[in-house]
N, C-alpha and C positions, 0 to 999 in steps of 0.2 A: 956478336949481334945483340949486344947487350940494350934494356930498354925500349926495345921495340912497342910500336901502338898497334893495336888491333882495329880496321877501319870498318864498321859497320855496312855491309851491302844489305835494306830490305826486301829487294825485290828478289824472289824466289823464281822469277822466272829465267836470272839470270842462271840461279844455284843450278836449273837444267841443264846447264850448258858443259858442267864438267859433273865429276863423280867425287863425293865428299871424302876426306880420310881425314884421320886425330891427327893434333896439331904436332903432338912428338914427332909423328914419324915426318911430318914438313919440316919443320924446320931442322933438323939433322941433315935435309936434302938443301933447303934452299942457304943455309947458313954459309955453305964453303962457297956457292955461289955467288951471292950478294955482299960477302964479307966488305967492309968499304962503305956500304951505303948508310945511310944517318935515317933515308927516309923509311917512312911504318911502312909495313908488309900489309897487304890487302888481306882480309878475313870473311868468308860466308860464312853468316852466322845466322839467319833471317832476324827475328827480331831481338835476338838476343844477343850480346857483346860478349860471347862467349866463344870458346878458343875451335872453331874446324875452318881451314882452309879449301874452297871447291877447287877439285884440280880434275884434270881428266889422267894426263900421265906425270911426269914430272917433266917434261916437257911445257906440258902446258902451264904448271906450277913456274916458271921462269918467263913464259910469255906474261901471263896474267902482275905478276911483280914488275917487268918492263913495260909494259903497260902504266902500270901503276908511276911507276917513277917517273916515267918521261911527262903525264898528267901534271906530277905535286910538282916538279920543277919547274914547268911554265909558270902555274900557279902563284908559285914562291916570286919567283921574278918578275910578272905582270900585277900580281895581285890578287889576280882572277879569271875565268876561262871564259870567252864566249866563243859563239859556232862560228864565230871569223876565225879563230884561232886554230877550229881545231883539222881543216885541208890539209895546212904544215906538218901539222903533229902526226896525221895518221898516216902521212904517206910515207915515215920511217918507221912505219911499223912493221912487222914481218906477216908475209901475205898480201902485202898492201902494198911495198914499196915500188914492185915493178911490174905490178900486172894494172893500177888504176894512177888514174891525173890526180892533179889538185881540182882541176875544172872537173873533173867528172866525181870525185869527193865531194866539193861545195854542192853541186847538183843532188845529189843524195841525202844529203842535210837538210836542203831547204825543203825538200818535204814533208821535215817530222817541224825545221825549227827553220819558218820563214823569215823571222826577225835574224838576223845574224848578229845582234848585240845581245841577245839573249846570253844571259849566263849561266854555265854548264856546270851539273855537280857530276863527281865520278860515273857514280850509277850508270848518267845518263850518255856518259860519255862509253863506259863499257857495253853500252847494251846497242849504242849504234855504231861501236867496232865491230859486235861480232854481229849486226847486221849485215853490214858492208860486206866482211867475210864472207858471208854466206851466200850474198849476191853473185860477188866475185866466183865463188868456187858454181855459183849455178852458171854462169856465163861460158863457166869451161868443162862442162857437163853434167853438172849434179851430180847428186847420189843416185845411187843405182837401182833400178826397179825396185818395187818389192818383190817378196818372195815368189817366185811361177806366178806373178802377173795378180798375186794376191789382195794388192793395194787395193781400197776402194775410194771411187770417186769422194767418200766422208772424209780421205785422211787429203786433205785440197789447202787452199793457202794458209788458211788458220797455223799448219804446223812449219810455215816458210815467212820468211820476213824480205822477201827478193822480188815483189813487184809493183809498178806504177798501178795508180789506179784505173781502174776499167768504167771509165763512165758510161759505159752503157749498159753494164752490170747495175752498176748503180743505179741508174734509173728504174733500172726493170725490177730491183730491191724493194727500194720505195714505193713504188709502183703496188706492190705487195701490201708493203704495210699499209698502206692505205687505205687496198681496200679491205682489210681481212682485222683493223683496227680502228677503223674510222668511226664505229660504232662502242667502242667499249666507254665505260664513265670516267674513268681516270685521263685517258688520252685523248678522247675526241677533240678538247679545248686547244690542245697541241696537233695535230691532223686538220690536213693533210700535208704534208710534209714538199718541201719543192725538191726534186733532185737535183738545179742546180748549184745547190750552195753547200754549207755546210752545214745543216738545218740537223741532219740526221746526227753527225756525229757530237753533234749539241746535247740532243735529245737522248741520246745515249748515256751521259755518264751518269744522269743519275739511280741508271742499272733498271728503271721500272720496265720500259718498251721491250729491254729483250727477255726479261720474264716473260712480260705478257705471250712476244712472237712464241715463245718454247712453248704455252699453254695453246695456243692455236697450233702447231706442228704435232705436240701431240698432247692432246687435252689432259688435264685433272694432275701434271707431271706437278705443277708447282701450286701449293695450298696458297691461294693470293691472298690470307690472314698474316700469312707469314714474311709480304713485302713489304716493306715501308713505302706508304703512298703518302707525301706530306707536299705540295709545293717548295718549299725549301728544305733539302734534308743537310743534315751535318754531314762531314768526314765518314763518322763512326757508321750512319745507318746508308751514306751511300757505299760504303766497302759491305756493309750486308748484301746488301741487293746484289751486286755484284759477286760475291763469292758465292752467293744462291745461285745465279742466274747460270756460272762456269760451273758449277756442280750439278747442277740440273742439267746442260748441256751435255755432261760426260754423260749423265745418267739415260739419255736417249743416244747416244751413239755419237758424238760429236770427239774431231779428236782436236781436243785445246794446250793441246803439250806445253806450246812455245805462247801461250798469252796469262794474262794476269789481272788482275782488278786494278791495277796502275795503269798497264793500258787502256782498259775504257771507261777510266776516270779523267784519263789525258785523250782520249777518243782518237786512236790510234787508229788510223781510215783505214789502211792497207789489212788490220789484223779484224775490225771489226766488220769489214765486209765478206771478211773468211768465215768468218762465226756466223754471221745473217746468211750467206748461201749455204753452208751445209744444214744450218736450223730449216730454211725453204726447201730442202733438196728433200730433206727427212718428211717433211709434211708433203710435197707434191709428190713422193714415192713409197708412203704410207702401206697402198692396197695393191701392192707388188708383189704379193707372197701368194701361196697355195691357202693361208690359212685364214687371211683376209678375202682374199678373193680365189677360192677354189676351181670356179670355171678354167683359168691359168691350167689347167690342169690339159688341157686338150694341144697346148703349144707343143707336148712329149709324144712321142710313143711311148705306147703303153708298156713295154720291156724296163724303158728306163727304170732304173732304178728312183721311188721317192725319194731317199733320205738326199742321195746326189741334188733332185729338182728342189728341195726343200732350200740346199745351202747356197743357190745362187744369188748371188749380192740383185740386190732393186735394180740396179743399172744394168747387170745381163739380162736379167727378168725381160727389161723393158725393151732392150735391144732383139731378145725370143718373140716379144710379142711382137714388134714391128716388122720384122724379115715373116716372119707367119703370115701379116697381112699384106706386107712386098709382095712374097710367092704366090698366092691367091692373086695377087691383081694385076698378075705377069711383067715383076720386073725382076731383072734380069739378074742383078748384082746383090747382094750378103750388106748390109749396111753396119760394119763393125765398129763404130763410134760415132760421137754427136760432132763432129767438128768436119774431119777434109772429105768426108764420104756422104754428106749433106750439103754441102753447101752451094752446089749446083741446082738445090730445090728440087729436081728429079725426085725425089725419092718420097718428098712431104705430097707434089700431087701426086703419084700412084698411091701414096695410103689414105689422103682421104680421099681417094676414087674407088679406093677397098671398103673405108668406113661409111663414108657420105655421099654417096655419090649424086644426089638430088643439089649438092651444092659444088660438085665436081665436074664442070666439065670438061668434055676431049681436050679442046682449045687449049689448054691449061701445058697440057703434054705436048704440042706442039710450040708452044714460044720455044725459042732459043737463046734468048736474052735472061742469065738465070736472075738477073735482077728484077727485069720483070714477071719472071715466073714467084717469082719469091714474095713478091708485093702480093701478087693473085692468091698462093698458095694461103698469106696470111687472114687477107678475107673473107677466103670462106672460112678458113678456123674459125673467126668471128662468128661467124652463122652458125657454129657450134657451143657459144657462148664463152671461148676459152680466150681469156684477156689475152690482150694485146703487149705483152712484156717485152718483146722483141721487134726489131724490125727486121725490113730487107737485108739492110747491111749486113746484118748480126749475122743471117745465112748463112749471103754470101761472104763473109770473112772467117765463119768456121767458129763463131764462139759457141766452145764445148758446154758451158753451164746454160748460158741461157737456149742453147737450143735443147739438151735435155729438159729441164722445165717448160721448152714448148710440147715435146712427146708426151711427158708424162703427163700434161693438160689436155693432150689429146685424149688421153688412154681413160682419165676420169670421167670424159663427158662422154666419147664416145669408143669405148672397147670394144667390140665388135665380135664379143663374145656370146657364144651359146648359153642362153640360161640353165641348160641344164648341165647339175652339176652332179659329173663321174665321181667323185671321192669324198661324197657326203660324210662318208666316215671320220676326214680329216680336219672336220669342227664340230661335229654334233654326235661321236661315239666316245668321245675319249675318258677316258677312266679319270678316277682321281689323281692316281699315282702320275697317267701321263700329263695332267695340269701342272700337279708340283714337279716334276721333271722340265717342263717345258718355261716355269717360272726361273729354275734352278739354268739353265741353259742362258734364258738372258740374262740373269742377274751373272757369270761368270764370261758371259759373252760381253759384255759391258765394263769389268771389270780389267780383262786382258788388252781390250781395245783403249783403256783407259793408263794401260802402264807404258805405250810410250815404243812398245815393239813395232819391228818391221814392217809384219803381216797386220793384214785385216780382218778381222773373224767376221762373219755374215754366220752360220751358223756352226756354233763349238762344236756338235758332235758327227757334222761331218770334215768341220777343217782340221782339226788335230789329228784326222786317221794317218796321215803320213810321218806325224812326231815333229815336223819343225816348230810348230808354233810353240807344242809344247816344250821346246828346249830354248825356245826365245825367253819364255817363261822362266822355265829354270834360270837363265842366265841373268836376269833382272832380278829374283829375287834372293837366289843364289851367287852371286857371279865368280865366277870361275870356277864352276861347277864343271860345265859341261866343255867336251872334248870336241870339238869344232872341226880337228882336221879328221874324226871319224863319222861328222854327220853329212845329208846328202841334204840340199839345198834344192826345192820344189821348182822347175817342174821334175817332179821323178816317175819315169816312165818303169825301173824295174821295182816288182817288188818287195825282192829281199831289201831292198835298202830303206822304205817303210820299215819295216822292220827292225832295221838296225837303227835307225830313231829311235824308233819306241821301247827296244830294247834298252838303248839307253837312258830314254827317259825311268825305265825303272829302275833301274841302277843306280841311278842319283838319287833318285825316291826310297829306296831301301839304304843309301849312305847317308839321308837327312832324318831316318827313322821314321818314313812313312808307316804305318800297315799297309801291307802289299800283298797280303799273304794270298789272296787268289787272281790276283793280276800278271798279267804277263803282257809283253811287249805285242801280241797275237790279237789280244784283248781290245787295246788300242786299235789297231789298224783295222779290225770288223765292227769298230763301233760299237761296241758294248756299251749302251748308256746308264746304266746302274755303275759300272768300272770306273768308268770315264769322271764318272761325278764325284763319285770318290777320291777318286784322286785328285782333283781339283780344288773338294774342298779341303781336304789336306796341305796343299800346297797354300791355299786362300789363310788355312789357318798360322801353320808354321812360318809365313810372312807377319801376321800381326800377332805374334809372339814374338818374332825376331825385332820388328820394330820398339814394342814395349821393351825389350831385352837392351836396345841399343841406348834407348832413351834415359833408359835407368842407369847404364854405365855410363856415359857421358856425365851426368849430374854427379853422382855418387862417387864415380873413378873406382869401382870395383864391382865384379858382375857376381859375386854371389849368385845364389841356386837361379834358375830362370824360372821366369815369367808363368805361371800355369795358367786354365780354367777357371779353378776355384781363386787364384787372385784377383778373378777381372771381377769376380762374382762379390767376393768382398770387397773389392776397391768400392765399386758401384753402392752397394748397400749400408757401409761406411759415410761415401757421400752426403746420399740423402738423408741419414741422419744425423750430420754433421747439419743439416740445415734447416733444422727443428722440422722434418715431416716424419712421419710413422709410419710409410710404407716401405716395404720391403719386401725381394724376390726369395724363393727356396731354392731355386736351378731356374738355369736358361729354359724350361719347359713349363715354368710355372702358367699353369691357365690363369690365373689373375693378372697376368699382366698383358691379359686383351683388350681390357678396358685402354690401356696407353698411357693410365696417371703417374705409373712408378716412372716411365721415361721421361713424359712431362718435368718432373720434381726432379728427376738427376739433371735435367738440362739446363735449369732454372739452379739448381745447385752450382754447376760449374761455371754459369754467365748468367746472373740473376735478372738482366733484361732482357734477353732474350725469347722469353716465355711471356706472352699477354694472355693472363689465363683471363681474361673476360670472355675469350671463345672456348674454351676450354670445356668440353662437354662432361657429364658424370660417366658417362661411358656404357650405359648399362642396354640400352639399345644397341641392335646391332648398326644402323644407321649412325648412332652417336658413338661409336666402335671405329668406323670408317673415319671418321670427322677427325679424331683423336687421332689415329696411326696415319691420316695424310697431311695432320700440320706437325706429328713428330718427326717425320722425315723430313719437308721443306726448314721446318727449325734446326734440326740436326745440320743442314746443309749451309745453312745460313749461317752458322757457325763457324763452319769450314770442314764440316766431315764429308767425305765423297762418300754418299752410301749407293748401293742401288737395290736393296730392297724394293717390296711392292708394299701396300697397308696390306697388302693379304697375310704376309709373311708377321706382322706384328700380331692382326684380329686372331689368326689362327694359331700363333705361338710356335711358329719355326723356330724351333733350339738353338738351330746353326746359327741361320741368321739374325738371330734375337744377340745370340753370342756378340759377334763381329758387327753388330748397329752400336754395344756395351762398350765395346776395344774401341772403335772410334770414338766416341765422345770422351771414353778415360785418355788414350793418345792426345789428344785435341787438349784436355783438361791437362795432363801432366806439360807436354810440351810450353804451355800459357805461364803456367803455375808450380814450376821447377820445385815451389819448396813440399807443394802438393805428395812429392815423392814419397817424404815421411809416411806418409799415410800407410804406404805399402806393405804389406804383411812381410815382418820378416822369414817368411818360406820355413818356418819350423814346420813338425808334419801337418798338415792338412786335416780338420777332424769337421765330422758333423755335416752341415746341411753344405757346406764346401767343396769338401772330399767326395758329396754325393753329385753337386753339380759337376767334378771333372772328370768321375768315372761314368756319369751318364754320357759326357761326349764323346768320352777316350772309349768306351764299349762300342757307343755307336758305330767311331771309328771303324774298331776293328770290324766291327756287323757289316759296315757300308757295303762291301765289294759281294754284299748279297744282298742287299738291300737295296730300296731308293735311298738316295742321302741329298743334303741341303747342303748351302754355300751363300759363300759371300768373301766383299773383297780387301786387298791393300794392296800395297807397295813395298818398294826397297826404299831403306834411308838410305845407302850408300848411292842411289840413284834417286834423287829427288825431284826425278823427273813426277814423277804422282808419287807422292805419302799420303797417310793419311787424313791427313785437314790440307785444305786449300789454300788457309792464308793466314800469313806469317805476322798478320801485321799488331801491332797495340791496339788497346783498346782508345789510343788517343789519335793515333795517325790511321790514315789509309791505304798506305802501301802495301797492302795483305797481296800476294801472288795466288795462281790455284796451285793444288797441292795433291792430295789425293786422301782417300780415307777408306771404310768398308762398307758395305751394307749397301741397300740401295733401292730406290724408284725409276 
C-alpha cells in the first residue's frame, strides 16, 4: 500500500463519530485489507494533515475506507459528485442497502441540499451517511434509555440528526426571539423574525442572535465585548462567534456533542432548532430549584431527604409542582409527562382552576371536545400573561417541548406557592465553604454533562452516590479502564451493588495514581462532599495531563517524562514573555492575578487578535476585577477553550481552576502551533518557583479528602467527542467543529 494520500476531514464533528488511534497501528490493520486499492485512505486529522485515522473498531476502519472508495471512483468517473448521484451510491452502502429506497434517500437529501446539482465534497458526503445511519437505526428503535431514566429533557435533538422539522416548534421559537430580543441594539434592525421562511436560519450564521439568546437564558454567561458585532463579518470572526456561542452553550448545560460551527455557518435547521429549544428550555426552567425558588420546598414531606429534592432535574421539579396543584384541585390522575398525559387539556383546566381560578371556569371541565377545551384552556393562560407559543393543536397532538414551555410559563407567572419560606437556610445561611462547594459542583456538573456520557447529571453529589456516572467518566477518560461486566447499571434497587460501583470506582483511582488515601467506595455512596470533589478534581486533572501528554507525543513521536503542574506554569509564563509583556505568575494561587491582565496577555500571546484591550480594565477595582475575569472567559471561549469557570473563580484566585483555564489555552495554543512544542521544558528536575507551584497542588491533592477542594474540566483525545478547544479550524477557513477544553462560566 505503498504512496498512499492522507485526505484532510475539517470537521470535528465528524472526528465524534468514531474513537481516534495512531496511524501505525491502522494501517497494519487496513493494509491486508485494502491491498489492491491505488485510491488514498481517508485521515482525521482536524485541521492539520497529519497522520490519525478516526475509527471506532476496526470494523468501522473498513466501512469508513469503503465508504471512501466507492465516493473517489464516481468522482474519478463523472468528474464530480452532486446530490443526484449520491441515492445510487448510498444504497450499496452497508446499513443502507436493505433497510431504506433510493426514493426515501433522495427524500433525506433534499433537506440538507435542495438543489440536487449541487456539488458534493467528501466531508459532506460522510456526515449525511452517518445521518441517514442513524435515522435508520432510530426507525428500528434507537438507542436505549439512559441510565434508570437518567436522561434529561437538555440531552433532546441537538445530540440526534434523525428528524424532520417541527414547524410548530418553530414558530413558537421565533415567537421567543422575538419577544425576549426585539429590543436589544444589535438586532432589533433584523426582528421580528417571520416563522414561515427561512428568516431564522439566515440570521443564525453569523453566530451573533444565539449569543445574544444564551445571554437572556441565563444572563452575564457571555461578555458581549467579546462578540463580533460588524454587519458583514468575515470567515475568521464568524467561526468566533460561533465556537463562543457552542462553548457558552456547554457552559450552561446544553448538550452539543453532535454539532459544530460548520453547521450553523451552513444553518443546519434540524440541529439548530435543537440548540434554540434547549437554550429556551434552560431559560423558562431557570427557578425550578430549592435555591432559586425555596418555597418548592412544600411540594416534599418533610422526611424527604434534601440532598435527594436538591438533584431533581427542572422537568420533575415541574412535573412535582403541577400533580401538587392537580391533587389540591381534585384530579384524579399523576400527570407523568408533557405529551400523551396532557393532551386531552383535562389536566391544564384543573390547574389553572388550582392557580387562577377568577379566570377558570367550571364550563371549562365540562367540554368534552378536547379541542375545544384546549382553545379555552389557552386563553385564560393569556389572562395570566403567558404568551401564546402554542396552540390547540400542539395539546391535542402531545407536543412534549412546547407544551413543557407552556407549564413552565405557567409556573413563572403564576405558582401558586406559599410565600413563606420553610428552608431559609438554604439561600441565606450558607458558609463560604458551601458557596465554593456549590461553584465546584456546577463547574464539574457542567463539565461531565459536556463529555458526551450517557447520563445526565442535574446535580453531582447526589447523582454519582450509585457509581455509574462515575464509571461512565472513568471510561471516557480512561477507556478501558473500567470492568463493565462487574458494574450495576441504574435503576439499582440493592445496595451493595452501589457499592460495588464505587468500590470500583476507587480502584481505578488508586490504579491511575489518584490520592485516595481517606476514600472509600462507602464515602461515595453517603455523599461525602469534600470526597466527592476530590476526587473529581483528580480525575478533572489527570485528563488534562493526559491530554497534554498525548498531544506532545503525537508531535514529537516520543513521550518522555510526562506532563506536570509546574510545566503548564512555565509554559504559560514563557509565553507571555515571548511576547514582550513583563508579567508573570509565581503559582496557580498567585493573588496578583485577580486583576486578569496576566490571562489577558497569555491570550493575546497565543492569538494576538483575539484580545481588544481598548475594554480592557486596570483591574484594580473590584468592579474592574469582574469586567476583566468576564471577558477572559468569553475570550478564552471564543478561542475554542471549553471552560466552565465562574469570574469568581479568577477574582478570588482558585488554584484548581486558575490551573485547568492555563492547560486550556496551552492545549488550544500547542494543538494550533505544533512547533510551539519546543517551548516545553525538557522535564529535567523541576526547581524554584515551579517545583513550588506543583507541590502546592500535588499537597493540596493529598489534603483534599479533608478538605474542600476546587475543580475544573477536559476531555479524552482518544474520544473527541469534547477535547479541549472547540475548534479545529485555521485561522483562514471556518470549518472549526466544537471540541471541549477546561475551566468554565
Amino acid at each position: 500500500m505503498s504512496g498512499f494520500v492522507g485526505v484532510v476531514v475539517s470537521d470535528p464533528s465528524l472526528q465524534g463519530q468514531f474513537t481516534q488511534v495512531e496511524l501505525r497501528s491502522l494501517k497494519a490493520k487496513v493494509t491486508s485489507e485494502s491491498a489492491g486499492f491505488s485510491a488514498p485512505l481517508l485521515f482525521f486529522a482536524g485541521n492539520r494533515s497529519c497522520l490519525r485515522f478516526s475509527v471506532r473498531r476496526f470494523r468501522s476502519q473498513l466501512v469508513v475506507v469503503f465508504v471512501w472508495l466507492q465516493f473517489v471512483s464516481l468522482k474519478r468517473d463523472a468528474g464530480h459528485v452532486t446530490t443526484k448521484n449520491l441515492p445510487g451510491l448510498m444504497k450499496k452502502l452497508r446499513g443502507l442497502n436493505e433497510v431504506v429506497s433510493e426514493e426515501e434517500i433522495t427524500a433525506f437529501l433534499s433537506e440538507s441540499y435542495p438543489d440536487s446539482d449541487q456539488e458534493i465534497e467528501f466531508e459532506s458526503f460522510l456526515r449525511e451517511y452517518l445521518n441517514l445511519q442513524a435515522r435508520v437505526s432510530g426507525k428500528d428503535g434507537g438507542a436505549a434509555a439512559g441510565a434508570g431514566g437518567k436522561t434529561s429533557f437538555l440531552k433532546s435533538s441537538t445530540t440526534t440528526l434523525l428528524h424532520n422539522l417541527n414547524q410548530a416548534e418553530k414558530s413558537s421559537y421565533v415567537a421567543h426571539i422575538n419577544t425576549y430580543l426585539r429590543d436589544d441594539p444589535f438586532l432589533k434592525k433584523y426582528l421580528p423574525i417571520d416563522p414561515s421562511g427561512n428568516q431564522l436560519f439566515d440570521l443564525v450564521r453569523d453566530g451573533v442572535l444565539l449569543c445574544k439568546l444564551i445571554n437572556v437564558a441565563v444572563p452575564g454567561t457571555i461578555d458581549e465585548r467579546a462578540i463580533n458585532k460588524k454587519r458583514v463579518l468575515n470567515p475568521w470572526e464568524r467561526n468566533e462567534n460561533h465556537t463562543l456561542c457552542l462553548n457558552s452553550a456547554k457552559a450552561i448545560g446544553c448538550t452539543v456533542v453532535n454539532i459544530g460551527t460548520q453547521d450553523l455557518v451552513e444553518g443546519r435547521p434540524h440541529l439548530i432548532l435543537g440548540l434554540i429549544s434547549q437554550i429556551i428550555k434552560i431559560q423558562l426552567l431557570a427557578d425550578l430549584n430549592l435555591k432559586k425558588t425555596p418555597q418548592l420546598v412544600e411540594l416534599f414531606d418533610d422526611s424527604r431527604d434534601i440532598d435527594e429534592v436538591l438533584s431533581l432535574s427542572p422537568e420533575k421539579m415541574l412535573l412535582k409542582w403541577m400533580n401538587h396543584h392537580l391533587k389540591k384541585a381534585g384530579y384524579k390522575k399523576t400527570v407523568n409527562n408533557f405529551s400523551s398525559d396532557v393532551k386531552d387539556g383535562e389536566a391544564y383546566a384543573y390547574l389553572l382552576k388550582a392557580l387562577a381560578p377568577e379566570h377558570a371556569p367550571e364550563a371549562t371541565l365540562d367540554i368534552k371536545d378536547p379541542s375545544e377545551r384546549a382553545k379555552l384552556v389557552l386563553e385564560q393562560a393569556e389572562k395570566l400573561d403567558c404568551k401564546r407559543y402554542l396552540t390547540p393543536k400542539d395539546i391535542t397532538e402531545g407536543s412534549a417541548n412546547l407544551n413543557l414551555a407552556f407549564v413552565a410559563q405557567i409556573f413563572q407567572h403564576r405558582s401558586g406557592l406559599t410565600s413563606d419560606i420553610k428552608q431559609v437556610t438554604l439561600t441565606q445561611t450558607s458558609t463560604r465553604d458551601d458557596v465554593l462547594l456549590s461553584r465546584e459542583e456546577r463547574a464539574f456538573r457542567m463539565w461531565i454533562n459536556s463529555l458526551g456520557v450517557e447520563s445526565y447529571v442535574n446535580n453531582v453529589f447526589e447523582d454519582i452516590r450509585n457509581g455509574w456516572v462515575l464509571l461512565e467518566v472513568l471510561d471516557k477518560v480512561s477507556p478501558g479502564s473500567v470492568n463493565w461486566k462487574l458494574a450495576s447499571k441504574p435503576p439499582i434497587k440493592l445496595p451493595f451493588r452501589k457499592l460495588e460501583n464505587c468500590n470500583q470506582v476507587v480502584k481505578i483511582g488508586k490504579q491511575l495514581k489518584f490520592s485516595l488515601v481517606n476514600l472509600a467506595g462507602n464515602d461515595i455512596v453517603q455523599g461525602n462532599k469534600k470526597l466527592i470533589v476530590a476526587l473529581l478534581w483528580q480525575l478533572m486533572r489527570f485528563n488534562i495531563l493526559q491530554l497534554l501528554n498525548k498531544l506532545r507525543y503525537h508531535s514529537q513521536g516520543s513521550e518522555g517524562k510526562e506532563i506536570t503542574d509546574a510545566d503548564i506554569l512555565k509554559w504559560a509564563n514563557n509565553k507571555v514573555k515571548a511576547s514582550g509583556r513583563s508579567s508573570q505568575m509565581e503559582s496557580f494561587k498567585d493573588k496578583s492575578l485577580s486583576n486578569g491582565l496576566f490571562f489577558l496577555e497569555l491570550l493575546s500571546a497565543v492569538q494576538p487578535r483575539v484580545v481588544n484591550w481598548k475594554v480592557v480594565t486596570k483591574g484594580e477595582a473590584d468592579e474592574e476585577k469582574k469586567l476583566n475575569a468576564t471577558y477572559i472567559i468569553s475570550v478564552a471561549r471564543k478561542l475554542g477553550c471549553s471552560v466552565f469557570l465562574l469570574p469568581e473563580d479568577i477574582i478570588e484566585v482558585n488554584q484548581k481552576m486558575i490551573l485547568t483555564l492555563t492547560a486550556s489555552i496551552m492545549y488550544w495554543s500547542l494543538q494550533k502551533q505544533p512547533e510551539s512544542l519546543s517551548e516545553m521544558p525538557e522535564q529535567s528536575e523541576p526547581s524554584g518557583m515551579t517545583s513550588d507551584a506543583a507541590s502546592d497542588i500535588g499537597s493540596e491533592d493529598a489534603a483534599s479528602t479533608t478538605a474542600p477542594s476546587e475543580g475544573e474540566e477536559v476531555n479524552s483525545l482518544s474520544d473527541s467527542i469534547s477535547t479541549l478547544t472547540t475548534d479545529d479550524a485555521t485561522s483562514v477557513a471556518p470549518p472549526a467543529e466544537n471540541g471541549n477544553g477546561v475551566a468554565g462560566s
